[in-house]
C-alpha positions in Angstrom: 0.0 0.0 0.0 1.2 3.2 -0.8 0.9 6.4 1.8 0.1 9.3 0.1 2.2 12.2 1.1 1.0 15.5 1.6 2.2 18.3 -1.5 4.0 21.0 -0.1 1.7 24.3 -0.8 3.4 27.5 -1.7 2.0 30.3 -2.3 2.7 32.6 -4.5 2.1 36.3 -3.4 0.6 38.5 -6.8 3.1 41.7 -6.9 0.9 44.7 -6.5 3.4 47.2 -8.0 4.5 45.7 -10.7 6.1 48.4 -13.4 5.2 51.1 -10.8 7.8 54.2 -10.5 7.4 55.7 -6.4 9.4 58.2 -4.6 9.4 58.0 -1.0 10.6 61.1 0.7 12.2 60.7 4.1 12.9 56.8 2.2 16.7 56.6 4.1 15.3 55.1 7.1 12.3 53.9 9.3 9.2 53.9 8.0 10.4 55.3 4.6 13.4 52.5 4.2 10.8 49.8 5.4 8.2 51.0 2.5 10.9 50.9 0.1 12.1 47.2 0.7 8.1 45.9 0.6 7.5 48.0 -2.5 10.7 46.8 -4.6 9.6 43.2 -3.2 6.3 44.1 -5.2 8.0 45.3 -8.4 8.3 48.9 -8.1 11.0 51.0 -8.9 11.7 53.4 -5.9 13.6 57.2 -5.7 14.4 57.3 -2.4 14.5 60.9 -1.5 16.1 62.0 2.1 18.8 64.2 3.2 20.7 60.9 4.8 23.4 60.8 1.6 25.1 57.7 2.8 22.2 55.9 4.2 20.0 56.4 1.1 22.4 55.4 -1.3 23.6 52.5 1.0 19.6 51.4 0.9 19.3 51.9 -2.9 22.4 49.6 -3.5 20.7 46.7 -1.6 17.3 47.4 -3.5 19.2 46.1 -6.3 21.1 49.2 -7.5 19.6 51.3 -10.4 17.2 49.3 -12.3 15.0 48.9 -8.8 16.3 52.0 -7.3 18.5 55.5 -7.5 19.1 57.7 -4.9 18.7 61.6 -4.6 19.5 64.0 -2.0 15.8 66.0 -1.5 15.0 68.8 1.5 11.5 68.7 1.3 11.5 72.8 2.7 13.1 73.4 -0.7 11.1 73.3 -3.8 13.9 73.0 -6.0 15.0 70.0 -4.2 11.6 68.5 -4.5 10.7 69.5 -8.4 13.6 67.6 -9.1 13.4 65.1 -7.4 10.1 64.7 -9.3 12.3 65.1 -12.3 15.0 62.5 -11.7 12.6 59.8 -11.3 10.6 60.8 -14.7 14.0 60.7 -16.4 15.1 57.9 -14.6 12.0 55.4 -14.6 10.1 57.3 -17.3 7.0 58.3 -15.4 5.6 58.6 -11.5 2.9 56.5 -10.4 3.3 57.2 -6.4 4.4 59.6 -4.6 5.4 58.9 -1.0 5.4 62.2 1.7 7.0 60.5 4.5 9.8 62.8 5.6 9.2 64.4 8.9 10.0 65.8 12.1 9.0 65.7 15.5 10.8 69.1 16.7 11.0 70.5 20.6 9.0 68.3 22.8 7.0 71.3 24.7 3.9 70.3 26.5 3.3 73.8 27.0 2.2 76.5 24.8 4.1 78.9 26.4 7.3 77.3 26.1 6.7 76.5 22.9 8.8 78.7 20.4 8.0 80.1 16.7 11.3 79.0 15.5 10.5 75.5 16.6 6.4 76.1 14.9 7.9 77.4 11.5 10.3 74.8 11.0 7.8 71.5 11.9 5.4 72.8 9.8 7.8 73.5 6.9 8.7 69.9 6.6 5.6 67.9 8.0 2.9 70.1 5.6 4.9 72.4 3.8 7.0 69.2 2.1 4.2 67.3 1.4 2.3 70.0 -0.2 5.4 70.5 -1.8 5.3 67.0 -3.1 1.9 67.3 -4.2 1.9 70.3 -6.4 5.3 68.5 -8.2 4.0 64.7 -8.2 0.6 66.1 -10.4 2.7 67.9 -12.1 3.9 64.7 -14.4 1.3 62.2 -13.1 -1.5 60.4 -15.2 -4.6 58.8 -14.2 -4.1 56.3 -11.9 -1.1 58.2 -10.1 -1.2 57.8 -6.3 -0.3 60.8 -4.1 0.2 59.3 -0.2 1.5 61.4 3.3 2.2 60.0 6.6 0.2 61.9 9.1 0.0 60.9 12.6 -2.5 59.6 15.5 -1.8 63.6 16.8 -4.2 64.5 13.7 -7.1 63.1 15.2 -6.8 63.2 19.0 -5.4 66.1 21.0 -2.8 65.8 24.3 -0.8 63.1 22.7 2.5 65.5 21.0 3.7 68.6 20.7 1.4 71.8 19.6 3.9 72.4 16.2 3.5 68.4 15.5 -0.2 68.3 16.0 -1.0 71.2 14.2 1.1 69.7 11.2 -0.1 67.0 11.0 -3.8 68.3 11.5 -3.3 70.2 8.3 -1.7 67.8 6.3 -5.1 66.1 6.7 -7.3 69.3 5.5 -4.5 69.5 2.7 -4.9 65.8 1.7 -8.7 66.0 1.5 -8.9 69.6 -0.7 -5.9 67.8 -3.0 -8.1 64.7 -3.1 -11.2 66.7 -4.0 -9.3 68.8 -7.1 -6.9 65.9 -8.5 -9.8 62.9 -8.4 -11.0 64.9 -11.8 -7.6 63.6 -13.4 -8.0 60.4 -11.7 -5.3 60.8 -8.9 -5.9 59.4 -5.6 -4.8 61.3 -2.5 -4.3 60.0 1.3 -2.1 59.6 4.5 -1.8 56.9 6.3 -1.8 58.0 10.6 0.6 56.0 12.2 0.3 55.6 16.5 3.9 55.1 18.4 6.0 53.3 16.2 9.8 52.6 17.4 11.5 54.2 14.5 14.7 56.9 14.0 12.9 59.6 14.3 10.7 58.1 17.6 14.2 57.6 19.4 14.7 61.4 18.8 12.3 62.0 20.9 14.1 60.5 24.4 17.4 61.3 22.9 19.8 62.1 25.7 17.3 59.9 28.4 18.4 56.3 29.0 15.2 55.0 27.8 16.1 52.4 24.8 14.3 51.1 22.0 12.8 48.0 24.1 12.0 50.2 26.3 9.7 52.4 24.1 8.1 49.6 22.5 6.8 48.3 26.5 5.8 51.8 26.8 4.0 51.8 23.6 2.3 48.6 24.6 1.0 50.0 27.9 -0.9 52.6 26.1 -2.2 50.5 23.5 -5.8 49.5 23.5 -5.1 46.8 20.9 -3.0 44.2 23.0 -1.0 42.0 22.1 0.4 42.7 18.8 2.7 45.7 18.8 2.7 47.9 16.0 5.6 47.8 13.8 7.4 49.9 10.7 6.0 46.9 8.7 2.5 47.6 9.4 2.7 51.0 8.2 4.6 50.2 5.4 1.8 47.5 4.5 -1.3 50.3 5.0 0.8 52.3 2.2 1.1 49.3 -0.2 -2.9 49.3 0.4 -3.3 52.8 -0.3 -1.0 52.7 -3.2 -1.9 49.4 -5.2 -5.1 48.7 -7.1 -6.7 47.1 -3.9 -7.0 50.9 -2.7 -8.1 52.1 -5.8 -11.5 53.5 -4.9 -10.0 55.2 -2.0 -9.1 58.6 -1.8 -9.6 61.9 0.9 -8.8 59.1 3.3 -6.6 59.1 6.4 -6.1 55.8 7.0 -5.6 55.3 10.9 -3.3 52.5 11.7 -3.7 52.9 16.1 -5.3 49.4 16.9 -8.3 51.8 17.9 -6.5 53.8 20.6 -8.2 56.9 18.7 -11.7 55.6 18.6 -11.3 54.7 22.9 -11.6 56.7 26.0 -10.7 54.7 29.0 -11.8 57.8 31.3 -15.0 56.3 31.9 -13.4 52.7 32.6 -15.9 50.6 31.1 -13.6 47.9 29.8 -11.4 47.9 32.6 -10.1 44.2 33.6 
């Protein structure tokens, strides 16, 4: 008698960007870097546009070099620096399908309003909304129908008390910005969204308790103790994964969207303790 032996099933995963030409601004590291590696993975080429010279082009070359992806140095405050950027990927890849505003900044970490300086204001705002509107106006410049415009907001633009006054109010604006773009550029069929991440470990998270002895682990348990989703811990992955959504043709009805990735936190008030344990 012979056994029959169970077939080894493999599954082959469909790749959702196939031919597709993204820049991902802020794409040197964290969430940016981690969006870049899922989306060559799904057959996009990727310009990954930072200020981090050696760390972008250190990322590019282990993308697969220039027929995946090319490096070029981009200050999102500058619109020089962001028109071509725009340009270098047309002339590289031949078109833009997605644009990517993920470069940010978290800035002075005043609670207070009155410590809180105009320096520090002008200069979160200029990268966290000026840079993605920045992005915008150049990415429709050379994009067709079916071109994808996506900005990572925050969990700060839709409940108060939980960052700075500068970070919130950017990212509360690059909300209102993402819906008016969304309502003008859906007549050339372009899709605008962000994606709103909660506390993710991440560079420019550890800037934030730079000079404290709390470590990365450390964050993450803290991040966990706030959570209202237990159990699960959200990850650069998971945001980069919301972005491949937003980007691909599984999102493609979507647009004026920000996409909450918080486990619920934002939807939850535990002052009333109704689900206490």
């Amino acid at each position: 008698m012979l056994l029959k032996l169970p077939q080894k099933v493999v599954l082959l995963q469909e790749a959702r960007l196939e031919g597709k030409v993204v820049i991902i601004t802020g794409g040197a590291s964290g969430i940016g870097a981690c969006t870049a590696r899922l989306f060559v993975k799904h057959g996009a080429h990727v310009v990954v546009a930072d200020i981090q010279d050696d760390l972008g082009s250190a990322l590019c070359a282990e993308l697969g070099g220039p027929g995946a992806a090319s490096y070029v140095h981009c200050d999102v405050t500058e619109e020089a620096d962001v028109a071509g950027a725009v340009d270098h990927a047309v002339a590289q890849f031949g078109k833009l399908d997605v644009m990517f505003n993920n470069a940010g900044v978290v800035g002075a970490m005043a609670t207070s309003v009155r410590e809180s300086t105009k320096a520090d204001f002008e200069r979160v705002l200029a990268v966290n909304l000026t840079g993605p509107f920045l992005g915008m106006k150049h990415a429709a410049r050379v994009m067709g129908r079916g071109g994808c415009i996506v900005s990572t907001s925050s969990l700060a633009s839709a409940v108060g008390g939980v960052a700075s006054h500068a970070y919130t109010a950017s990212k509360r604006g690059l909300v209102g910005l993402t819906v008016n773009a969304a309502a003008e550029l859906g007549r050339r069929g372009i899709r605008v969204n962000c994606v709103a991440p909660a506390g993710v470990v991440t560079p420019l998270a550890l800037t934030i308790s730079a000079g404290s002895a709390v470590d990365e682990v450390a964050i993450e348990a803290n991040m966990e103790a706030a959570a209202n989703l237990k159990g699960v811990g959200l990850k650069a992955a998971d945001i980069a994964a919301a972005v491949l959504f937003l980007a691909s043709d599984d999102g493609r009805y979507v647009s004026g969207q920000n996409l909450l990735v918080d486990g619920g936190i934002s939807v939850v008030t535990t002052a009333f303790g109704f689900f206490r344990d």
